[in-house]
C-alpha positions as CSV (number, residue, x, y, z in Angstrom):
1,X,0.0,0.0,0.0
2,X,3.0,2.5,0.5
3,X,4.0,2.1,-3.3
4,X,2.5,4.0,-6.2
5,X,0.4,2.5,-7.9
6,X,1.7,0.5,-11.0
7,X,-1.6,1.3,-13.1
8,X,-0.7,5.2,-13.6
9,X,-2.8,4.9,-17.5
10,X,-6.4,7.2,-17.6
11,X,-8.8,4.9,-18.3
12,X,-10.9,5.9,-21.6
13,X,-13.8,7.6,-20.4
14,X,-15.0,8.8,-16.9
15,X,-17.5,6.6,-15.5
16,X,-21.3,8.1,-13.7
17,X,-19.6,8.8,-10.3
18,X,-16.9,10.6,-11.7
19,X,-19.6,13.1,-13.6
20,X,-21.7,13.4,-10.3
21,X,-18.5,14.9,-8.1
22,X,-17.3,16.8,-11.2
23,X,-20.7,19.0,-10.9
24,X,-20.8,19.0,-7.1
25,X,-17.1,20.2,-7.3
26,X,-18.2,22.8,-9.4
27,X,-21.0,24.5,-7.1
28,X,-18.5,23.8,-4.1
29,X,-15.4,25.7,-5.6
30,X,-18.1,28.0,-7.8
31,X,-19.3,28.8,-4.0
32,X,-15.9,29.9,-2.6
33,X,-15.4,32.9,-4.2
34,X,-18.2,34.8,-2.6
35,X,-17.5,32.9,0.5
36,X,-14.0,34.2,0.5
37,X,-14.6,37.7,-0.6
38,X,-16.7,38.1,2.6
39,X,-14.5,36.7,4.9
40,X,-11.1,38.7,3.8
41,X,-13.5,41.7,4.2
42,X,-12.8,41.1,7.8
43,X,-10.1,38.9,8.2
44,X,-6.6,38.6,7.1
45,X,-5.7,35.8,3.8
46,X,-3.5,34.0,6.3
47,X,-6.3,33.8,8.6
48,X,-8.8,33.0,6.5
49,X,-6.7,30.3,4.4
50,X,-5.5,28.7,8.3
51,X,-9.2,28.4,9.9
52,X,-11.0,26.8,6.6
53,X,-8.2,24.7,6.7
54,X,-8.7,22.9,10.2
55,X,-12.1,23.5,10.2
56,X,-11.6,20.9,7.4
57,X,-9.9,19.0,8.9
58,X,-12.4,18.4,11.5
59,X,-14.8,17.4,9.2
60,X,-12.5,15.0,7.4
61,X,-10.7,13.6,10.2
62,X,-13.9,12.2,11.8
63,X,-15.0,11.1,8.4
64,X,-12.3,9.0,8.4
65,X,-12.5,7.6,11.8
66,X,-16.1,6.8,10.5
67,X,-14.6,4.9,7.7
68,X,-12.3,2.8,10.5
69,X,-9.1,4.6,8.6
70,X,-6.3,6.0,10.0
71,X,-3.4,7.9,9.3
72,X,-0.4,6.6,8.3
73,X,2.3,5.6,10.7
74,X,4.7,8.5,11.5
75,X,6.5,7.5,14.4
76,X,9.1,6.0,14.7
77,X,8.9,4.7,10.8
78,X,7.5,7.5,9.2
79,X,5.3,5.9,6.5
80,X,6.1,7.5,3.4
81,X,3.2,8.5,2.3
82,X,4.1,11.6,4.5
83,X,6.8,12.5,1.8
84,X,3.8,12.7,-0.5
85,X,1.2,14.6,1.9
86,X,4.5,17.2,2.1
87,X,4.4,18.5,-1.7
88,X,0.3,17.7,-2.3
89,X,-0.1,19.7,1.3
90,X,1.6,22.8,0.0
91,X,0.7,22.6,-3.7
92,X,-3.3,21.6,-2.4
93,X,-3.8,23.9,0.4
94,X,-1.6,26.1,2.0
95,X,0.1,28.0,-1.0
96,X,-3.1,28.4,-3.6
97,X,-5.5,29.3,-0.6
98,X,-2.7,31.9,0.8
99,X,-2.4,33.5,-2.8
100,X,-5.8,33.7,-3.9
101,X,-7.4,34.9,-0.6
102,X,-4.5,37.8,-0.9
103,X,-4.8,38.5,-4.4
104,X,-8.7,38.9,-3.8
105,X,-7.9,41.7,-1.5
106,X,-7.1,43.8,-4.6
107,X,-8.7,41.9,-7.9
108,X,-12.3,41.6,-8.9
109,X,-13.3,38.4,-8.8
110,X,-14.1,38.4,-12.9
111,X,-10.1,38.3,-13.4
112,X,-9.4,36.1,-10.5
113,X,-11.8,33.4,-12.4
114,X,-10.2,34.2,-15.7
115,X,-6.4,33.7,-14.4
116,X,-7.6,30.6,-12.4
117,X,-9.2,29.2,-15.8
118,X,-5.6,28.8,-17.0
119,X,-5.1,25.7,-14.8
120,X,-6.7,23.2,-17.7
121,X,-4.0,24.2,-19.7
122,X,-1.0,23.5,-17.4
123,X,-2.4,20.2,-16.2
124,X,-2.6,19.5,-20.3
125,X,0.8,20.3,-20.9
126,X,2.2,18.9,-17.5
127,X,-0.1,15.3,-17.9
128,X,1.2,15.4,-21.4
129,X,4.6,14.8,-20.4
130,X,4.3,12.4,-17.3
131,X,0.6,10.4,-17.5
132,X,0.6,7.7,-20.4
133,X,-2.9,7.4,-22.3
134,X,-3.5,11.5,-21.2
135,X,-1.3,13.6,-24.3
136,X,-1.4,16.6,-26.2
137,X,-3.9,16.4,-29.4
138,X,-4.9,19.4,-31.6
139,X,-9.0,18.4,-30.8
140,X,-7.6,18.9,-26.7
141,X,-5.7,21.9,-27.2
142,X,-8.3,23.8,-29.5
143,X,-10.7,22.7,-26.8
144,X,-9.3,24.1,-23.5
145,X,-8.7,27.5,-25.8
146,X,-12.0,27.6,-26.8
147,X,-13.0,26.9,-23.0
148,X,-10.9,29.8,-22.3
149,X,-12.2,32.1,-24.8
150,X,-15.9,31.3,-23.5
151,X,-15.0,32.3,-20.0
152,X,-13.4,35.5,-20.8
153,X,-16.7,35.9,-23.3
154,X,-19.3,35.4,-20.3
155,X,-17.1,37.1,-17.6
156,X,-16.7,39.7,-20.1
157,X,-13.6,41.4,-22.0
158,X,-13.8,44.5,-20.2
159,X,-11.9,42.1,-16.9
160,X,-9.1,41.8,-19.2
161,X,-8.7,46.0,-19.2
162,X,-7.0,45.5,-15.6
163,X,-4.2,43.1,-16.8
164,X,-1.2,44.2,-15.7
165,X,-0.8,47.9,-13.9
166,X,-1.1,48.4,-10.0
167,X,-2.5,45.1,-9.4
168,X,-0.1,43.3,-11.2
169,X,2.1,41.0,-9.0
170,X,-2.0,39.8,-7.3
171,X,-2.9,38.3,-11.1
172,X,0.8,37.0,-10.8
173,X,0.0,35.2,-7.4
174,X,-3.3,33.8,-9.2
175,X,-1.4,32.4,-11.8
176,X,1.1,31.1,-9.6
177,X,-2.2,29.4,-7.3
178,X,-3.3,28.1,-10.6
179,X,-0.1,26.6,-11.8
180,X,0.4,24.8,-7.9
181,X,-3.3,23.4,-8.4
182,X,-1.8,21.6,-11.7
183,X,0.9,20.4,-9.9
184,X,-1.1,19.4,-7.5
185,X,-3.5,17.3,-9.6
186,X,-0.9,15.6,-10.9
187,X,1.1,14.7,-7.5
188,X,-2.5,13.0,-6.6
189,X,-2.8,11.2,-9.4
190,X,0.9,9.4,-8.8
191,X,0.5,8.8,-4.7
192,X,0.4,5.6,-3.4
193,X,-2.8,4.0,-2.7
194,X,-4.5,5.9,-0.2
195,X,-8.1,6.4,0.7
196,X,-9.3,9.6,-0.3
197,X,-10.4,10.4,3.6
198,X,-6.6,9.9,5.2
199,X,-5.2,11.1,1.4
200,X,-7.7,14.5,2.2
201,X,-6.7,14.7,5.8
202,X,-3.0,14.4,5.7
203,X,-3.3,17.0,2.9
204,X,-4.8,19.4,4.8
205,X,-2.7,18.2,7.8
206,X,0.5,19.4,6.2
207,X,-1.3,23.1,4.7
208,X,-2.7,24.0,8.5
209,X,0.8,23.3,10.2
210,X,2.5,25.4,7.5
211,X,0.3,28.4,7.7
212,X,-0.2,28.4,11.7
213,X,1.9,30.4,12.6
214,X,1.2,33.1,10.4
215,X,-2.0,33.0,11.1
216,X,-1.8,33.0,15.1
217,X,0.5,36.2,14.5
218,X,-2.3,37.8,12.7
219,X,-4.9,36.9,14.7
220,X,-2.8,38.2,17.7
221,X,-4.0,41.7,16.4
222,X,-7.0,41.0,14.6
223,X,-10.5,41.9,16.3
224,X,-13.3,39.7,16.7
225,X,-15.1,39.1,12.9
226,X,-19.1,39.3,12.5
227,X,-20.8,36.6,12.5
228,X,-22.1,36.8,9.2
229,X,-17.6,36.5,8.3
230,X,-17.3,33.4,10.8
231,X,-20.4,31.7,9.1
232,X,-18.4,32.9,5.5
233,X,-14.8,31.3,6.4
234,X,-16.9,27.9,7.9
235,X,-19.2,27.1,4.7
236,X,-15.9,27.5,2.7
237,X,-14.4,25.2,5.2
238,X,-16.7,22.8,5.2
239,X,-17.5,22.6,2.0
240,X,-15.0,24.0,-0.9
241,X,-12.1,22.4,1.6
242,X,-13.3,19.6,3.4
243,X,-16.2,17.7,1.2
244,X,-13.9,19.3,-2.1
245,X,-11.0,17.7,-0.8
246,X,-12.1,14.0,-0.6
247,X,-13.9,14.3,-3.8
248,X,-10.9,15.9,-5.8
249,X,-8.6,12.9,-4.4
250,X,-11.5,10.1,-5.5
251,X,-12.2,12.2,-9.0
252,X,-8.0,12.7,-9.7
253,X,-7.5,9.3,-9.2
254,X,-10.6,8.0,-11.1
255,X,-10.6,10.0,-14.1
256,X,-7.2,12.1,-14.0
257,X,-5.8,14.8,-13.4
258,X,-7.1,16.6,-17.5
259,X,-10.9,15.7,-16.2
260,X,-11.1,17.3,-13.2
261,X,-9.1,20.5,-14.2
262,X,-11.9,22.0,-16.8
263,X,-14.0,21.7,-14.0
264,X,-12.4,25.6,-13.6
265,X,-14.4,25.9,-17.3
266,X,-17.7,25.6,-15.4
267,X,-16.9,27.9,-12.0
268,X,-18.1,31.2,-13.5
269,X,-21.2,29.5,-15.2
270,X,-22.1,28.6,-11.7
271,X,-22.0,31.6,-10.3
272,X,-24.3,33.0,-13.1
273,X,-26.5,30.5,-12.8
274,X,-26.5,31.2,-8.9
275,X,-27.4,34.9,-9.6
276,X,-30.3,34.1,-12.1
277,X,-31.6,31.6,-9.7
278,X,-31.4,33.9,-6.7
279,X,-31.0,37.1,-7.5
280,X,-33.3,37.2,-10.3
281,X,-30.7,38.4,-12.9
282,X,-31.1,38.0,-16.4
283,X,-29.1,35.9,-18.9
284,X,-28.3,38.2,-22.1
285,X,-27.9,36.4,-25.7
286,X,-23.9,37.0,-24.9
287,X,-24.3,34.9,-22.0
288,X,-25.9,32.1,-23.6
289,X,-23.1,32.5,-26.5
290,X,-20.3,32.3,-24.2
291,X,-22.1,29.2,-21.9
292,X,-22.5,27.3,-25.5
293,X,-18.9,28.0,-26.5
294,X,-17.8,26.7,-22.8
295,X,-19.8,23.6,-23.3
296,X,-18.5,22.9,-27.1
297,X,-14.8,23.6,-25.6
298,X,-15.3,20.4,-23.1
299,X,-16.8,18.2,-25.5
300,X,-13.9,18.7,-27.8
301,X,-11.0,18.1,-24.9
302,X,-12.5,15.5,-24.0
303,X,-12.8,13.7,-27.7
304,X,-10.6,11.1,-28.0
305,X,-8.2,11.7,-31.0
């Protein structure tokens, strides 16, 4: 069990369960960026990125002992799965939750979805070269542009007017988040057989000790938040963190890294489907234009060549 698995190959097609996370996933992470844009209102991103962190963990740790897992061994063997949990900690959790909740600070969220929506393309380029049965075709490419260009089409051009200037080095850290998250992927997809409960935990294990202290420094000088920002930072918690994280591992695994990364493709359609639903907004024909051109950009990624 503390070997790597020797069938690293995608398998041809995602199966049923792999669809059904792939769209939970989506209104989990599609929910986080309202959820986090409330809570660094408040609160600073080393806070906020700590406490949805082992507020997740509290959730996933007593999932596991529900599931009669465990941790692996760390003393006085480590098992070395823990050399694993180390890079997919940092790459999963602490690093991409620290940048984004800072870059949020300054960045509409419109550009923060755009720069995330790069992520399909790394994991392409990065599976291309490591995961057998998962390269590089024209149909992929052409569709993860597309995908892109029907982002930036419903989000709207005019996001793309604040590239670069003032705010420059925050797109640079979503970039950066969005680059670890493809590492990331593909670090899960090449761990040794774990189950996605202690795989989740020991994640999340190794991005709360790193960010910590930080956080207990900040929170040294840091008032009491509202309760409408502590209900914020636990929803995120709970759900983008801690029922995301089990269902990233199982989907990564499953399907590969390339399936669950255009997932980012279908985060900003959420969120206007949230605000039609809710908020009584209105789709315009652009809207519809840009969701078609989304959906066309999946179907041809996911053609087999």
């Amino acid at each position: 069990m503390n070997q790597p698995s020797s069938d690293n190959q995608i398998k041809q097609q995602p199966g049923r369960g792999d669809w059904i996370r792939y769209v939970v996933l989506v209104c989990l992470w599609g929910s986080a960026f309202s959820l986090s844009k409330i809570a660094i209102a408040e609160l600073s991103p080393t806070i906020v990125a700590a406490v949805r962190i082992w507020v997740a963990i509290g959730l996933l740790y007593g999932w596991m002992i529900f599931r009669k897992h465990k941790l692996p061994q760390i003393w006085p063997r480590p098992d070395a799965r823990w050399l694993w949990f180390l890079p997919v900690g940092i790459t999963g959790s602490a690093l991409p939750f620290l940048l984004n909740a800072w870059a949020m600070q300054s960045l509409d969220s419109g550009l923060v979805a755009i720069l995330l929506a790069t992520m399909p393309l790394s994991v392409a380029l990065l599976t291309h070269f490591t995961i057998p049965g998962d390269q590089l075709s024209l149909g992929k490419v052409g569709g993860l542009v597309l995908g892109l260009f029907g982002i930036i089409l419903l989000i709207g051009p005019a996001a793309l007017h604040d590239l670069g200037g003032p705010t420059a080095i925050a797109q640079f850290a979503v970039l950066l988040s969005a680059a670890t998250y493809a590492v990331n992927s593909v670090l899960v997809h090449f761990m040794p057989e774990t189950p996605p409960s202690v795989a989740a935990t020991g994640m999340l294990l190794i991005g709360g000790i790193a960010l910590a202290p930080f956080a207990l420094i900040d929170a040294s000088h840091t008032p009491m938040p509202s309760l409408g920002t502590m209900v914020a930072v636990v929803a995120l918690a709970l759900g983008a963190t801690g029922l995301g994280s089990i269902l990233y591992m199982q989907t990564v695994r499953s399907a590969g890294p390339s399936f669950i990364a255009t997932s980012n493709y279908f985060v900003p359609p959420f969120a206007v489907f949230v605000g039609v639903l809710f908020l009584g907004e209105k789709l315009s024909v652009l809207a519809f234009a840009a969701l078609a051109i989304i959906f066309l950009g999946i179907l041809l990624e996911r053609k087999k060549s």
